[in-house]
N, C-alpha and C positions, 0 to 999 in steps of 0.2 A: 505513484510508482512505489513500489516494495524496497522495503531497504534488503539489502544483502547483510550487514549487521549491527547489532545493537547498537555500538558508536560510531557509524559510519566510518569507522577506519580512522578513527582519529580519538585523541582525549581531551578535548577541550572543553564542551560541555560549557556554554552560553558566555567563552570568553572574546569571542570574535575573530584577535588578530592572533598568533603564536609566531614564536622566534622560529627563524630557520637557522637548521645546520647543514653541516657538508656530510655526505654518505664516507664514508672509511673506504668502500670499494674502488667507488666510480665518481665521486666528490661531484654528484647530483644535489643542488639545494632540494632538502626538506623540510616538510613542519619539525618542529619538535616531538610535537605531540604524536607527530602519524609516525617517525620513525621507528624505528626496532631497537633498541640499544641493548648492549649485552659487557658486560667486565670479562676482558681476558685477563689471567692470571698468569704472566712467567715466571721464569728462573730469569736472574741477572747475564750468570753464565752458564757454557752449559756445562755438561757432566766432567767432564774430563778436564777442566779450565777449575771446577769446583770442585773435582778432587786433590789436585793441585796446590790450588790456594790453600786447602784444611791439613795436606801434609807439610805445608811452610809455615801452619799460626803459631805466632810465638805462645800463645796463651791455651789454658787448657782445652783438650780437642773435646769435652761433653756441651764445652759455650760456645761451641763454631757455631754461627748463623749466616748466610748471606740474606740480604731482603729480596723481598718480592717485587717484580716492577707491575703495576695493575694499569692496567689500559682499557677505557672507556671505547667502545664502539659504537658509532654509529651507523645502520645500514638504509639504506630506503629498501621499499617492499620487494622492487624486483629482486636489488642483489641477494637479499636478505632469503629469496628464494632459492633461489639461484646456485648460492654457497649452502642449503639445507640448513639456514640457522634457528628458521620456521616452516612449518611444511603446510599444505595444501590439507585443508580438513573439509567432512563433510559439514551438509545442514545441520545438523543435530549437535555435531563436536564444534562446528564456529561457535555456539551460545554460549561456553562454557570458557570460565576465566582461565588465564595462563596463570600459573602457577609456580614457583617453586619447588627444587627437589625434597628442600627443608622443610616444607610447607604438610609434606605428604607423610611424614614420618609423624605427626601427630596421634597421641594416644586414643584407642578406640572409644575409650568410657570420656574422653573429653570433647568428641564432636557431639552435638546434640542437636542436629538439624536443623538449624535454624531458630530452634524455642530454646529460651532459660530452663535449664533443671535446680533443685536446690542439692543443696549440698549434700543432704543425708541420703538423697536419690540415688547419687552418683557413688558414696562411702557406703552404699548396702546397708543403711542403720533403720 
């Protein structure tokens, strides 16, 4: 039977068992491995609670900071669909690794498809 994709929808690759988690949406056990996880990033508080606070710091207003609260998510594959946090690709776009936005801003003369260049290649010398 054909597979539909490289890792059969999972990452586990010859280790048998994997840990299940709870999905964030619909607290569906999943593998580890097959879930979707993603980091959201907030504010503590919001704008107006955070204007607030920075007009009452006793201390200089250039070192106001509040932190960030980061939150791990986990989705299984429907919700994950579902809420658009991954979308539906073709044949050709399923082979192709997810990636990062960070990932994509790399310098053109430092991708080298695959093969080693030396160094004077790449310096024009």
């Amino acid at each position: 039977m054909p597979s539909k994709r490289r890792n059969n929808g999972r990452s586990k690759k010859n280790k048998g068992h994997s840990n299940i988690v709870r999905c964030s949406n619909c607290s569906r056990f999943v593998g580890k491995d097959k879930s979707i996880k993603r980091f959201q990033q907030r504010q503590m508080v919001d704008g107006s609670s955070r204007r607030d606070i920075k007009d009452n710091y006793a201390y200089d207003q250039a070192e106001f900071y509040l932190p960030k609260v980061y939150i791990k998510l986990t989705y299984c594959v429907s919700c994950a669909i579902h809420a658009r946090v991954v979308r539906v690709r073709s044949n050709e776009d399923r082979r192709k690794r997810y990636t990062t936005k960070l990932r994509q801003r790399v310098r053109q003369e430092v991708c080298t498809g695959g093969a080693a260049l030396p160094l004077s290649v790449l310096l024009g010398k």
